[in-house]
N, C-alpha and C positions, 0 to 999 in steps of 0.2 A: 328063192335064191338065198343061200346063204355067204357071210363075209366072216374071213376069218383075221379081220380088224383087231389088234391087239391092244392099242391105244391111239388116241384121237390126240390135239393139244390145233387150241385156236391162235394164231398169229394174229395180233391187231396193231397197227399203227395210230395210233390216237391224235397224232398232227396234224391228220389231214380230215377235213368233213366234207361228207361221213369220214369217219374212220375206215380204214383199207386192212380187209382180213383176206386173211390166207389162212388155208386146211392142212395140217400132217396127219397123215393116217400112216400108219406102219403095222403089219401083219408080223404072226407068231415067228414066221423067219425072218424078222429081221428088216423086210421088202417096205420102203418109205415111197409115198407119193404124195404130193403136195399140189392142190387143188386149191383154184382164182375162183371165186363165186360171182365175180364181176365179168369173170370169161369165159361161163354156162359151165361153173363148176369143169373146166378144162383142167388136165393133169398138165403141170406148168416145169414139174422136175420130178423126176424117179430115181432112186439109189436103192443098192442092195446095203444098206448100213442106215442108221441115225442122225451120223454127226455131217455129213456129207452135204444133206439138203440143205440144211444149217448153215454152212459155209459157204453152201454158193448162191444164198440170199444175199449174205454180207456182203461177198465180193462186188 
């Protein structure tokens, strides 16, 4: 099986221990999913864009 993963970036919150990470993964078009490795690497939010995922952490 191959991924056509374009870039990864790890989200870490450091306040809290352990520390609480979350995954972006985003493919060659563009396609972001953002993976809980505390909820069996569950997809927790999907966008066709970057800044999208991003924003609706914050919110």
């Amino acid at each position: 099986m191959t991924n056509n993963w374009e870039f990864t970036e790890v989200w870490i919150d450091p306040m809290l221990s352990p520390p609480y990470l979350l995954l972006l993964l985003c493919d060659n078009k563009k396609n972001c999913q953002i993976y809980d490795p505390k909820q069996g690497d569950k997809v927790v939010f999907s966008s066709n864009n970057y800044g999208s995922p991003r924003l609706g952490l914050i919110n």
